[in-house]
C-alpha positions in Angstrom: 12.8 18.2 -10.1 14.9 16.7 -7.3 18.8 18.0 -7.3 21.1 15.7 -6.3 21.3 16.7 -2.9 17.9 15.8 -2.9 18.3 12.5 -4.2 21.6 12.1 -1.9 19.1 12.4 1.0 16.6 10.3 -0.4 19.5 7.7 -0.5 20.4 7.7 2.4 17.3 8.3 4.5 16.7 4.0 4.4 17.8 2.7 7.7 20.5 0.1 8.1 20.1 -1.6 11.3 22.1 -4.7 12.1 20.0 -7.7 13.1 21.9 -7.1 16.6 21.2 -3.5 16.6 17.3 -4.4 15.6 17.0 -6.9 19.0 18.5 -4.6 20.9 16.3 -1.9 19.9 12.9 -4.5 21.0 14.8 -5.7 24.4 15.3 -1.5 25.6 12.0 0.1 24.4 9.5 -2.6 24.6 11.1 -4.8 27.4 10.5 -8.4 25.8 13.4 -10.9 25.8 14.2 -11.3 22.0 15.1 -15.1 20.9 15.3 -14.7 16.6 15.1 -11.6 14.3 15.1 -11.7 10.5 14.9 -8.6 8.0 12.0 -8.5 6.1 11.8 -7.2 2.7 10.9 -3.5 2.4 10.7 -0.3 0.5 12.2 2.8 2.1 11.9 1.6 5.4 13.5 -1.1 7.8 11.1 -4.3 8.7 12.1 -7.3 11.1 10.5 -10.3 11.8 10.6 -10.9 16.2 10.4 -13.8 17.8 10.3 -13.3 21.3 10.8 -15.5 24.3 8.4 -16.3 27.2 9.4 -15.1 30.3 7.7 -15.2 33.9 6.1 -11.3 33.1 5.0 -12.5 29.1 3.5 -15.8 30.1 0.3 -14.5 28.1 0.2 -12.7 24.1 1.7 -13.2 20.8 5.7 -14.1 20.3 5.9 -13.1 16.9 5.8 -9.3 16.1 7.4 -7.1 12.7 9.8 -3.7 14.0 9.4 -1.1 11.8 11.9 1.4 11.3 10.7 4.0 9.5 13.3 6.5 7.4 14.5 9.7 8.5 12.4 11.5 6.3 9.1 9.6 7.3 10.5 10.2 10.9 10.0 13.7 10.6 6.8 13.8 10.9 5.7 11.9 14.3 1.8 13.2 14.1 1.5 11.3 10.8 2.5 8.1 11.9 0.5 8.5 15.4 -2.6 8.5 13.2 -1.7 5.6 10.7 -0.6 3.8 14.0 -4.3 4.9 15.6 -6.1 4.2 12.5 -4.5 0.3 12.5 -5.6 -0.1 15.9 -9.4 1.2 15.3 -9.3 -1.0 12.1 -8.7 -3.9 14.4 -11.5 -3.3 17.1 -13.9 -2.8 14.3 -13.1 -6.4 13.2 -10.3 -5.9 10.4 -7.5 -8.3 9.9 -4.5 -5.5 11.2 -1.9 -6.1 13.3 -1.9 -5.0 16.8 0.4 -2.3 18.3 3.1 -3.2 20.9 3.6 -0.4 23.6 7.2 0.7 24.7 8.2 0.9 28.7 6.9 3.9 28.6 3.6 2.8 27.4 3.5 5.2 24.1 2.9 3.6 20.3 6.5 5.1 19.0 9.7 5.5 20.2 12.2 8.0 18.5 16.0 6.4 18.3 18.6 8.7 17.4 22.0 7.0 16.3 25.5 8.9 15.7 26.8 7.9 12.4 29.8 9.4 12.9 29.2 12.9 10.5 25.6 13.5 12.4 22.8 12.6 14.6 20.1 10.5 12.7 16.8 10.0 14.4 14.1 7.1 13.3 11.1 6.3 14.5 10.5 2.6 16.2 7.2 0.6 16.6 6.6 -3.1 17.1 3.7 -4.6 15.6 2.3 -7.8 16.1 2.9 -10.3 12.8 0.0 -11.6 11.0 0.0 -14.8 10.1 -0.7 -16.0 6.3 0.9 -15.7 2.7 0.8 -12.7 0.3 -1.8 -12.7 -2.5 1.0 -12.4 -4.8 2.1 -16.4 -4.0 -1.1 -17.4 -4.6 -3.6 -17.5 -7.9 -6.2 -15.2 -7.6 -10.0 -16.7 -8.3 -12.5 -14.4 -9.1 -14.1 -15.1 -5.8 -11.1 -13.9 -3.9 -10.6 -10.8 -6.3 -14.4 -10.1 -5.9 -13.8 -10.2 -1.7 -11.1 -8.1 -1.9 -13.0 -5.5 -3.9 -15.2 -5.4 -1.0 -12.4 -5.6 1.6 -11.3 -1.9 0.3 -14.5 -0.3 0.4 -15.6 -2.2 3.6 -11.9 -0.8 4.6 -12.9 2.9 3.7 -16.4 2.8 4.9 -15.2 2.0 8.3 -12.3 5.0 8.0 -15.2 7.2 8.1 -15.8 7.1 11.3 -12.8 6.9 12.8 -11.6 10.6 14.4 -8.0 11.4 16.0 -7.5 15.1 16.3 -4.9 15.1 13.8 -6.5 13.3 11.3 -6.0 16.5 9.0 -2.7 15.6 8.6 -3.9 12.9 6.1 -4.5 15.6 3.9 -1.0 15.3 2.0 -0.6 17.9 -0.2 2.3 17.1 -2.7 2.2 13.4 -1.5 3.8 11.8 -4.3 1.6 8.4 -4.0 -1.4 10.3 -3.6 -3.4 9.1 -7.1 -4.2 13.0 -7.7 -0.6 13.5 -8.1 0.4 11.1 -10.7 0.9 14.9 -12.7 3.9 15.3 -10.3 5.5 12.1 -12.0 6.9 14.8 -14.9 9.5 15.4 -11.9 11.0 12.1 -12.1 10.7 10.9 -16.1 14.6 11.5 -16.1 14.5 8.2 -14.8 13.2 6.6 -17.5 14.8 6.0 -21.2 14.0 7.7 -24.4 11.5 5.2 -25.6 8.0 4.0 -26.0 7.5 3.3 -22.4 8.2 6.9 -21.5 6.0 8.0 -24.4 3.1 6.1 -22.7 4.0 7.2 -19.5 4.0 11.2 -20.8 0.5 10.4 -22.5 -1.5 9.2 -19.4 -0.1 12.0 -17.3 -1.5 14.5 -20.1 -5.1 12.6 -20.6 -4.8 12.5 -16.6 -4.6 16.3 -16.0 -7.4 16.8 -18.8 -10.0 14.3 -17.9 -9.8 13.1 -14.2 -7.5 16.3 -12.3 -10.6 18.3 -13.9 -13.5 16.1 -12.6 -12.0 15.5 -9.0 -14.5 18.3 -7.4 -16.7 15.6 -8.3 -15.8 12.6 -6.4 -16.5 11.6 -3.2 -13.9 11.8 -0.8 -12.8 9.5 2.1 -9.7 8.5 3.6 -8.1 5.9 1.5 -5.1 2.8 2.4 -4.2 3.6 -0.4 -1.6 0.5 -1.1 -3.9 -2.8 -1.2 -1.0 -4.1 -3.5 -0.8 -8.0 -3.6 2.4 -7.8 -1.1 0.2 -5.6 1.3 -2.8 -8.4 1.4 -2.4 -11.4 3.4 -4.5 -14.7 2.8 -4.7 -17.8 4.7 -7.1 -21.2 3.0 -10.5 -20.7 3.7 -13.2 -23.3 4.9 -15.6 -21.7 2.8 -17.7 -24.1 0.0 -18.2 -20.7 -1.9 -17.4 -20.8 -5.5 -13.4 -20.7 -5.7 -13.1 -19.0 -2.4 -9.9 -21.5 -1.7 -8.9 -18.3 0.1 -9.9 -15.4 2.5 -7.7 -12.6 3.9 -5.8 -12.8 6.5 -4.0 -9.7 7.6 -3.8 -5.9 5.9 -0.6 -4.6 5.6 1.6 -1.3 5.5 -1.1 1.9 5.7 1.7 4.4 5.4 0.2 6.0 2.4 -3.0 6.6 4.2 -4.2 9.6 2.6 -7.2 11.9 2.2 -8.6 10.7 -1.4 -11.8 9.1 -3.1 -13.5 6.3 -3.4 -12.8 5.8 -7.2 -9.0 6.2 -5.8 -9.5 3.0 -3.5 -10.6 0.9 -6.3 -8.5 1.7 -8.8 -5.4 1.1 -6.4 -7.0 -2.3 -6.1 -7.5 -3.1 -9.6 -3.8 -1.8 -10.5 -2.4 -4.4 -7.9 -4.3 -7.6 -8.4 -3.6 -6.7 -12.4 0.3 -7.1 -11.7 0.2 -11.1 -11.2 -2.9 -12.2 -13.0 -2.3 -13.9 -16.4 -5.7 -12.4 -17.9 -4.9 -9.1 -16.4 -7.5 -7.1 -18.2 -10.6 -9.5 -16.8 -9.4 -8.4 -13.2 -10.8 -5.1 -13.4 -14.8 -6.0 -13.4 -14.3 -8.3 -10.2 -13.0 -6.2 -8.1 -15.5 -3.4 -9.2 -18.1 -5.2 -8.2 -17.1 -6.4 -4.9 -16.0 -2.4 -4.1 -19.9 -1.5 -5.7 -21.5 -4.1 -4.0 -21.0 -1.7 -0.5 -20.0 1.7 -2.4 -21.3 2.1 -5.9 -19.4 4.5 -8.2 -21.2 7.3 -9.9 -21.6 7.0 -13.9 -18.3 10.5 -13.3 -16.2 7.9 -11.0 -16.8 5.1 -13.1 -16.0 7.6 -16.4 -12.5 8.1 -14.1 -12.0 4.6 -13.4 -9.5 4.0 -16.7 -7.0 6.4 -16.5 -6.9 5.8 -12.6 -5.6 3.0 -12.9 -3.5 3.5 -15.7 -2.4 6.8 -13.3 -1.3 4.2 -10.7 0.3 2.2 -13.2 2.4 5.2 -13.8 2.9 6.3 -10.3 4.2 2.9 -9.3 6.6 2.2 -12.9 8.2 5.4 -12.7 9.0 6.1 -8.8 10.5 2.1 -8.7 12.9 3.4 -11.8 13.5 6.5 -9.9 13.8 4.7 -6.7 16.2 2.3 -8.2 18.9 5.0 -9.3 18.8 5.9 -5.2 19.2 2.2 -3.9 20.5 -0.2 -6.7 21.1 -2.6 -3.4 17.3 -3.0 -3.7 16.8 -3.2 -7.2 14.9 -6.6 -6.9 12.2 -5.6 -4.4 11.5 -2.1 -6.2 11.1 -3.8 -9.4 8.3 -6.3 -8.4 5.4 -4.2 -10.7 7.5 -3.7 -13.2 8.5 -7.5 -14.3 4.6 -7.5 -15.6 3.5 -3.7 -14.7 5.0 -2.2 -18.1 3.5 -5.2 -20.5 -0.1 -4.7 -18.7 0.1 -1.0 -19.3 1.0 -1.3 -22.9 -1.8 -3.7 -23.1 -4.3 -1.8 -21.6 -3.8 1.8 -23.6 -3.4 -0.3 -27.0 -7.4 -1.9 -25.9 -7.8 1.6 -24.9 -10.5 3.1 -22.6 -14.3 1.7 -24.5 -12.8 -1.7 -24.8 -11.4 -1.8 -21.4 -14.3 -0.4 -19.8 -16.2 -2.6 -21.5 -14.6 -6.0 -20.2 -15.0 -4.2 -16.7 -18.5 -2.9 -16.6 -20.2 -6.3 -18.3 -18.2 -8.8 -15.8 -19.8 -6.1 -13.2 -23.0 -6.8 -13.9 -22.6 -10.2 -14.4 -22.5 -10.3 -10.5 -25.9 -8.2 -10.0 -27.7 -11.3 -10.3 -25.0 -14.3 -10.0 -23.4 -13.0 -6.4 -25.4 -11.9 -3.6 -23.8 -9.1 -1.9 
């Protein structure tokens, strides 16, 4: 369990740039005339929206572009976010919606910034991103069409992983990596966050079914490096000129890979499910069309599909339970941190009360429903 030291540093790891500070940051390390920042919303780290201005040596390129600054914490580890950085950059040459990377004066991907506040040296690492256009699929309602293609967005996404190489790409392996879906049993460490009642009863059920049934079949699964975070915040979608069913939609931009991790297939999925659960208002009916755009490039085997249930309940949990704990750090950003839980807990409830046959059920039939109504 964290002590409150712990926490203390957890609390204050969040950057707090000034808007000023943010375009001054763009104007030294990446040499581009800034003429408008904005903060962007975000969860332990700092975003902006850039807007630069044209000068006689940036005639050609983009003019809009996000700075991220990532938290002290995250900035101790440099090799890590080389490879996220890398892996963004090979998702884009292979045809993906990513942004593309912005390269300081010194033509490197990061730049480490170290500021004196006053009682010590704090150091955070800086990159500059271009901004993809589009709105986030959670201001938008979600069509089976569009759930289906996004299904097949994230295994498309973790098809193509495999064959992207970077000579530390074993640092993706991420041991007690509290967002990694094998370590929802980790979660124990934070229940003080929650309240003495039903919720938390839930919550402590899961983790036990989850260390029974899916920590015991993991050997199992195939593994791949997963995004791990195709939440409906982290998917961009701009109107589509397709004539295809209610495609009214198609993606426009992949967001925020800094829970890349080594994982599974099944992981991939279920992440995906979890997320385009939280805004739908027949949450349950989600499930089967995002399985069967993920199966129409990866099909599951009958184990992963048997795992499929409590993974996603397992994110439910993950996500519920670090935004309570996350809260009691930064109260300041109650509102963001609490996006999944406005609808996350009801879902939850609703899903164990169905419980796993009659969930599976609504999943697996609208599935195959799609073997012979959608090509793939």
């Amino acid at each position: 369990m964290l002590s409150g030291d712990d926490q203390q540093s957890q609390a204050l790891a969040k950057p707090a740039f000034s808007e000023a500070q943010a375009s001054a940051l763009v104007e030294s390390i990446f040499g581009l005339k800034v003429s408008k920042v904005e903060p962007l919303p975000s969860y332990d780290d700092q975003n902006f929206y850039v807007y630069i201005s044209r000068t006689k040596e940036t005639t050609d390129g983009p003019t809009e572009y996000v700075l991220k600054i990532n938290n002290t914490e995250s900035s101790k580890t440099p090799d890590l976010i080389e490879v996220q950085s890398h892996s963004i950059m090979f998702l884009r040459a292979s045809g993906f919606p990513t942004a593309s990377m912005c390269p300081t004066k010194a033509d490197n991907i990061t730049s480490l910034v170290s500021v004196d506040s006053g009682s010590e040296i704090k150091s955070y690492l800086v990159r500059l991103m271009t901004f993809l256009p589009g709105r986030i699929i959670a201001d938008i309602p979600i069509g089976p069409q569009l759930l289906y293609d996004i299904g097949r967005l994230a295994a498309k996404l973790d098809k193509t992983l495999e064959k992207f190489h970077h000579p530390k790409l074993s640092i993706l392996r991420r041991g007690n990596f509290i967002w990694n879906l094998k370590n929802v049993p980790l979660l124990e460490n934070y229940l003080c966050a929650l309240e003495q009642n039903r919720n938390r009863e839930i919550i402590e059920q899961v983790i036990q079914l989850f260390k029974e049934e899916v920590m015991t079949k993991l050997s199992h699964f195939r593994e791949c490096v997963n995004h791990g975070d195709l939440n409906d915040h982290n998917i961009l979608v701009e109107p589509s000129n397709s004539a295809c069913g209610d495609a009214a939609y198609q993606v426009s931009g992949i967001l925020d890979f800094d829970d890349m991790s080594y994982g599974y297939y099944v992981f991939e999925v279920a992440i995906t499910i979890m997320y385009m659960m939280i805004e739908s208002k027949t949450p349950i009916q989600v499930g089967g069309h995002v399985l069967a755009g993920f199966e129409s490039i990866i099909p599951l085997t009958a184990v992963e599909r048997g795992a499929l249930f409590l993974l996603v309940c397992g994110r439910f949990c993950q996500s519920l339970v670090m935004a309570a704990h996350s809260c009691q750090l930064h109260p300041e950003n109650r509102d963001y941190l609490m996006i999944t839980a406005k609808t996350g807990w009801k879902h939850l409830q609703t899903m164990f009360h169905l419980g796993q046959k009659a969930v599976e059920e609504i999943w697996f039939e609208t599935a195959k429903s799609y073997e012979s109504g959608i090509s793939s």
